[in-house]
C-alpha positions in Angstrom: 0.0 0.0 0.0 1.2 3.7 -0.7 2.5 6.0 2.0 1.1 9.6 2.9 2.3 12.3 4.1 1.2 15.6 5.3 2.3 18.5 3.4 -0.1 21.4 4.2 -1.8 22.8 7.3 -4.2 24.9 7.5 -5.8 26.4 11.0 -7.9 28.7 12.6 -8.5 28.4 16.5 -9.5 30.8 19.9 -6.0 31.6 19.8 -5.0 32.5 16.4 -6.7 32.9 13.1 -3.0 30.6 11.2 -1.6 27.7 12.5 1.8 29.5 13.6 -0.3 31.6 16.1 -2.5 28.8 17.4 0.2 26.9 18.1 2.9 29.8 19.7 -0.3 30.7 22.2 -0.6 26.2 23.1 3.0 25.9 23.8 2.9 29.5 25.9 0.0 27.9 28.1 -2.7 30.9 26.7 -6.2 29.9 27.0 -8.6 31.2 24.2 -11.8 30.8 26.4 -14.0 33.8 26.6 -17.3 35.1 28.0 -19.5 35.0 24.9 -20.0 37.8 22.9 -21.9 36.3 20.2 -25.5 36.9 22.2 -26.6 37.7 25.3 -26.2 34.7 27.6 -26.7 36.0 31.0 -29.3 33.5 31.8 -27.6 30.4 29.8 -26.0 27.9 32.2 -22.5 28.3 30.7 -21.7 31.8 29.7 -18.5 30.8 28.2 -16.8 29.5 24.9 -14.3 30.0 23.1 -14.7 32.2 20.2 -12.9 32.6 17.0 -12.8 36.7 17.6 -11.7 39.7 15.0 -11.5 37.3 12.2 -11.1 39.2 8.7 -13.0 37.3 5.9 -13.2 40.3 3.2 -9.7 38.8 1.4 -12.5 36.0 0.7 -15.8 36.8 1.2 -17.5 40.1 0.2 -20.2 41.3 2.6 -23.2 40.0 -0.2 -21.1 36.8 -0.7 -20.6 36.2 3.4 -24.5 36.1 3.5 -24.7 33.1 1.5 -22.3 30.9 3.6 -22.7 30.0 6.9 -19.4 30.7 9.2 -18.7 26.9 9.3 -17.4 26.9 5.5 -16.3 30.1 5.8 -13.8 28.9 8.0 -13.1 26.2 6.1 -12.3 28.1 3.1 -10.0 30.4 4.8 -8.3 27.3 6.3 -7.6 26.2 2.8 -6.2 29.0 1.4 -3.4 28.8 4.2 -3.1 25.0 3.8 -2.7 25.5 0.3 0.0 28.0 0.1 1.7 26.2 3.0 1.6 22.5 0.9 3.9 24.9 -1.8 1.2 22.9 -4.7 1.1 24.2 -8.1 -2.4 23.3 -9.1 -1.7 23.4 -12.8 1.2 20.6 -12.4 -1.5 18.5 -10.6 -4.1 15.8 -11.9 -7.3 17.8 -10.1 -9.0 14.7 -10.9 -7.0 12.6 -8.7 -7.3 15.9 -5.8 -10.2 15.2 -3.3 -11.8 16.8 -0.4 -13.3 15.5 2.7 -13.7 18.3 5.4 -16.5 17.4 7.9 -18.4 19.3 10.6 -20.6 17.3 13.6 -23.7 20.2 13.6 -22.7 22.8 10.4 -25.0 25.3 10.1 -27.1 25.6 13.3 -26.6 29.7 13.7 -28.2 30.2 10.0 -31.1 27.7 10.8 -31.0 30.1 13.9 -31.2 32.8 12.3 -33.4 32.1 9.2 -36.2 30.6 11.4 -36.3 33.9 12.7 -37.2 35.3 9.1 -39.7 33.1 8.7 -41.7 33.8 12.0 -41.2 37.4 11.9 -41.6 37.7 8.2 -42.9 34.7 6.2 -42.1 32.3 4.2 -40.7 34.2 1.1 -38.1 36.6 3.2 -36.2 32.8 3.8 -33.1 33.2 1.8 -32.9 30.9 -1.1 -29.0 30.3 -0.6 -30.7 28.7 3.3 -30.1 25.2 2.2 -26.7 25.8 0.7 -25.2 27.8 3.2 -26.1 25.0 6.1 -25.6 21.7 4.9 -22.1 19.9 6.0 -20.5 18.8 2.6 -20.9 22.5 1.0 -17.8 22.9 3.3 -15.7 21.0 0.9 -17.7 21.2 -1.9 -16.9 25.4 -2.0 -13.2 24.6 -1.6 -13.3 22.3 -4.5 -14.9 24.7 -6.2 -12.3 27.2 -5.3 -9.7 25.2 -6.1 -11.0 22.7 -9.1 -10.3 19.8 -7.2 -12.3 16.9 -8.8 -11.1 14.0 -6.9 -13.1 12.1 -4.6 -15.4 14.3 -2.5 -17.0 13.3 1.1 -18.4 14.8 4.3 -18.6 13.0 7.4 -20.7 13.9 10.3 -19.5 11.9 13.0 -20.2 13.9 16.0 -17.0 14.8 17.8 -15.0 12.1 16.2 -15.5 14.1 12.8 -12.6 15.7 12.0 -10.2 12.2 12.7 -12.7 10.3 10.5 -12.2 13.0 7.7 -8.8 12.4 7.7 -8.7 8.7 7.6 -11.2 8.2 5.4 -8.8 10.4 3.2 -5.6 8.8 4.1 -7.1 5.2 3.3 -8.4 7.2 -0.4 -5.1 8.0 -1.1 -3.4 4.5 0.8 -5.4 2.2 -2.0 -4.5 4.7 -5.0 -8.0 6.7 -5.1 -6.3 9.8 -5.1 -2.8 11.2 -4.6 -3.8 13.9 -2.9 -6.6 15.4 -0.2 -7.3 18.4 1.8 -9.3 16.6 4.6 -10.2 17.4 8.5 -13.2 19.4 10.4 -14.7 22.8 10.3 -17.4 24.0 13.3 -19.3 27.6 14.5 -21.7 26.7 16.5 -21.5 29.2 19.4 -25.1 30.1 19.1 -28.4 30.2 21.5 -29.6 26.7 20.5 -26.3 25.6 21.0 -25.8 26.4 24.1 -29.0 25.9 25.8 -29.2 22.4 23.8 -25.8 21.1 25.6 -26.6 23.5 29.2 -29.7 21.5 29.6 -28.0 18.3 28.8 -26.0 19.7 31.6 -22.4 18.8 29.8 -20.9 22.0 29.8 -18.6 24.0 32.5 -20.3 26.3 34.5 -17.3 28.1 35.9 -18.3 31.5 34.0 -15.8 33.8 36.0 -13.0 32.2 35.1 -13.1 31.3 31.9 -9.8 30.7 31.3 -9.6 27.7 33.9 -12.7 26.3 33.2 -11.6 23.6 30.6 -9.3 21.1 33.4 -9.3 17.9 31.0 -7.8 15.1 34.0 -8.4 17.4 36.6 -10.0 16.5 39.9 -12.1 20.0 39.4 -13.6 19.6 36.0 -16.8 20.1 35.5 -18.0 19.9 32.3 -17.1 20.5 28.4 -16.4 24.3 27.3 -17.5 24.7 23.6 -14.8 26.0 21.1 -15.1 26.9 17.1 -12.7 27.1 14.3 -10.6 24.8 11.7 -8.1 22.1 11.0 -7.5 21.2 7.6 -4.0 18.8 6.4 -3.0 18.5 2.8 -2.6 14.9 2.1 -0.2 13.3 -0.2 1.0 9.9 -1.2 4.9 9.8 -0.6 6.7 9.5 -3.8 4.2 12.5 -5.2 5.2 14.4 -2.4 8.9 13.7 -2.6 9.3 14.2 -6.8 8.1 17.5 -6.3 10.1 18.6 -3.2 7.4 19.6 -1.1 8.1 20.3 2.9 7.0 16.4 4.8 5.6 17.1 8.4 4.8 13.6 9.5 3.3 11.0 7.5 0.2 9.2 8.9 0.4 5.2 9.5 -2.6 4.4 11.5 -5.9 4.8 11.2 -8.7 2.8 13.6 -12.5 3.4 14.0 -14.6 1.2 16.4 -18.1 1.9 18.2 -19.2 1.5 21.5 -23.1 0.2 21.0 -23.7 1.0 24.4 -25.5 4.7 24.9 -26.6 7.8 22.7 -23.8 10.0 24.8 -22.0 8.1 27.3 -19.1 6.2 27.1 -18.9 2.6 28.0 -17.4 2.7 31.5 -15.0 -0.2 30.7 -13.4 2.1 27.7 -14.1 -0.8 25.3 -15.0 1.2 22.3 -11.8 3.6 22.7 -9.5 0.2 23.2 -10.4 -1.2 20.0 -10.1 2.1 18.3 -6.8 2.7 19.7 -6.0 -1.1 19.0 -6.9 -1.1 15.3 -4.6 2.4 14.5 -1.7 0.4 16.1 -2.5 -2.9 14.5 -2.7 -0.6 11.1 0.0 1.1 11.9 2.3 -2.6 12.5 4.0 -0.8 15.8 3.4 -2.0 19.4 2.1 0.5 22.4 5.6 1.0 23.4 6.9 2.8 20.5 4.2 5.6 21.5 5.9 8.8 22.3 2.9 11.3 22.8 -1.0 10.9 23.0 -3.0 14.2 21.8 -6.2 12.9 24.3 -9.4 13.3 23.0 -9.9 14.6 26.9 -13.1 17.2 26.7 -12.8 17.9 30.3 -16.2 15.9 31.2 -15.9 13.9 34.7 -16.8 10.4 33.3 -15.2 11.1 29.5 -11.5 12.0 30.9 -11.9 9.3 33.3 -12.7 6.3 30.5 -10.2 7.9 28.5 -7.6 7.5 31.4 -8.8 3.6 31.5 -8.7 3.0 27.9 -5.3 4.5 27.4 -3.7 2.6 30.4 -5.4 -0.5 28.6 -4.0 -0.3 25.4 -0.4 1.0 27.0 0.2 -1.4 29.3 3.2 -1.4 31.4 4.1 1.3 29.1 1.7 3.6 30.5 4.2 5.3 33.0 6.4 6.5 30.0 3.8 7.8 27.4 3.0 12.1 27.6 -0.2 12.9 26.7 -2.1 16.1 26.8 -4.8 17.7 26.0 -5.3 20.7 23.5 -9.2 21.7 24.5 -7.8 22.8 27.6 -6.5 25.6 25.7 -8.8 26.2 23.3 -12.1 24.6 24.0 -14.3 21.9 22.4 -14.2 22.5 18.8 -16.9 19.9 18.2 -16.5 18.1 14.5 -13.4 20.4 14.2 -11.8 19.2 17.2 -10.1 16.4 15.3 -8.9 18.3 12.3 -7.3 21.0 14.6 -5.8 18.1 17.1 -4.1 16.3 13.8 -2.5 20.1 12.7 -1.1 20.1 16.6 0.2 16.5 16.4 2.4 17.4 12.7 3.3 20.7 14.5 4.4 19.0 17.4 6.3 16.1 15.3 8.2 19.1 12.9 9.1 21.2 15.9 9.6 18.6 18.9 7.7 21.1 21.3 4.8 19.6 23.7 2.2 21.9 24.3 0.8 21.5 28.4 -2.6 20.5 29.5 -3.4 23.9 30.8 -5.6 24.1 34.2 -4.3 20.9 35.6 -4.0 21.7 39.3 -4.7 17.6 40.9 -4.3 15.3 38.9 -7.5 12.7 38.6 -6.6 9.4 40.5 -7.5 7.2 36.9 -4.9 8.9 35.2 -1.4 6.7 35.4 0.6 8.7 32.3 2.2 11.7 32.2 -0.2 13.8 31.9 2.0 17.4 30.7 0.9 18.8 34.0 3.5 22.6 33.7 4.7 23.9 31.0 5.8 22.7 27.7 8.3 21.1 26.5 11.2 20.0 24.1 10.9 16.2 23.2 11.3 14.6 20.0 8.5 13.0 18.7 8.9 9.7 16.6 5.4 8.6 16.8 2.2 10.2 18.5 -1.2 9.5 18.1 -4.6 11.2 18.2 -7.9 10.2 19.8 -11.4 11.4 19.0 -14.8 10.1 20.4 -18.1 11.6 19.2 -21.4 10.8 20.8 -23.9 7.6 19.6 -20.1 5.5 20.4 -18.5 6.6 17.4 -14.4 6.4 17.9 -11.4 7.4 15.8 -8.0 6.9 16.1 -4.9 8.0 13.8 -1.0 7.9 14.6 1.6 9.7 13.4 5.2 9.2 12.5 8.5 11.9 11.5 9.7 10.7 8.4 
């Protein structure tokens, strides 16, 4: 089977609107969480999330075009255009046919259904906009970058929940694995910091309710975490099968091995308490990836900040590990910058291949006592300078829907 590598990154997070800046603010232990501003949520639950802020979307979006997208694939577009000039690609040397896209999102378009329901109870019917349907629906995320772009290769849009953004980019890594394509711009795109939002996962009672302080509010493995805080934003990768990547001399961040997907059966949000769908994700990426637990050097943890969630994740990782357990780092980027929902995978991979090319661990900000069912090191301080060989990436979405990818320098 073919090799692939990553040759492009695109990002927009809380804490930067480019991957550079995101991940400058991750390793200097900045949190991106914020009172809202997008609406007035003094009587929500959580009053807190953290919001892509100051973003300037005129290089791509007039204001008459910005109407007719929602900010979901805005984001997604504007991730592109930095992956794409990062991946160094001259689109008229490549076979667009053999070019695909799968960029996901677990909600998409929830503030324009928001909105536009509001049009039709205030105003009727025929004020709706008729670019409402386009501007909502999850796969017009990839579907306007391959129109931007020309790309004419296989063309997907998973909706896996929270484990969105992972599936995205190992459905496109396998694409590209079993000659599909030879290339892909693939990972998860989310803006959902809306009312609906909000009061939808307050009255499910799964968010952090520590509103005057947002900054410490997301503790993934802490003993004083008390629920989920909602993020937005963008991961995208440029994929690329080796020897394409090599003949034309483009810049190799990592290159992905491993790629495992399992689901738990078990409960529409919930975890099962054993960890068993997380083991046989974790399991399957490994088994794909031919290593054995102890050659892992770093776990990016799915780790949401939820009591039960970070606790299963604690039990499945020492399960998988083993009596390498002690010796494995892994931390936690939504500590920093929230829970980017169907993004949160896509923006988790772009950390991984930063972290791989630079050999700096971000922390797990807001880690004051360490949770008795965590046995690793859990990047409790500041960050740090390791080398990387091989790291891997968890994401679980709700309905038991798991992913798994690992990464490797090259």
């Amino acid at each position: 089977m073919r090799r692939v590598v990553i040759t492009g990154l695109g990002a927009i997070s809380p804490l930067g609107h480019d991957v550079e800046t995101t991940f400058a603010h991750l390793l200097q232990g900045q949190s991106g969480i914020v009172q809202i501003s997008k609406f007035d949520a003094a009587n929500f639950p959580s009053r807190i999330a953290g919001e892509v802020r100051d973003l300037d979307i005129s290089p791509f979006f007039s204001k008459k075009e910005a109407k007719k997208v929602d900010d979901f694939i805005q984001l997604a577009v504007i991730a592109a255009h930095e992956a794409f000039a990062d991946s160094g690609l001259d689109l008229e040397k490549v076979d667009l046919e053999r070019f695909g896209t799968i960029i996901g999102s677990g909600i998409g378009g929830l503030p324009m259904i928001e909105r536009q329901y509001k049009v039709l109870l205030e105003k009727g019917p025929r004020r709706v906009t008729p670019f409402f349907i386009p501007s909502l629906i999850i796969n017009l995320a990839g579907g306007q970058v391959s129109m931007k772009y020309g790309l004419k290769g296989p063309s997907s849009a998973p909706a896996t929940a929270c484990a969105t953004g992972t599936h995205a980019i190992g459905d496109a890594f396998r694409l590209i694995q079993f000659g599909h394509a030879d290339l892909m711009v693939a990972g998860g795109t989310e803006s959902v910091v809306c009312e609906l939002t909000m009061a939808g996962f307050g009255a499910m009672k799964a968010l952090s309710t520590r509103n005057d302080e947002p900054h410490l509010a997301s503790r993934p493995f802490d003993t004083a975490r008390d629920g989920f805080v909602l993020g937005e934003g963008c991961g995208l990768l440029i994929l690329e099968e080796y020897e394409h990547a090599v003949k034309r001399g483009a810049k190799i961040y990592a290159e992905i091995t491993g790629y495992g997907m399992s689901s738990d059966a078990y409960h529409i949000t919930s975890p099962s308490e054993d960890g068993d769908g997380p083991v046989r994700a974790m399991q399957a990426a490994l088994k794909d990836a031919r290593i054995n637990p102890e050659q892992i050097d770093l776990i990016n943890a799915h780790g949401t900040s939820t009591p039960a969630g970070d606790a299963i994740e604690a039990l499945a990782i020492a399960r998988v590990m083993g009596d390498h357990v002690g010796n494995v780092v892994v931390h936690s980027s939504k500590s920093m910058i929230g829970h980017m929902l169907g993004a949160a995978g896509g923006i988790e991979a772009v950390i991984v291949a930063k972290t791989i090319e630079t050999g700096k661990v971000h922390p797990t900000a807001n880690l004051e006592n360490v949770d008795e069912s965590v046995h690793f090191d859990p990047m409790q301080g500041d960050a740090r300078d390791m080398s990387v060989n091989i790291g891997l990436s968890n994401s679980f979405g709700f309905g038991g829907t798991n992913g798994t990818l690992i990464f490797r320098k090259v």
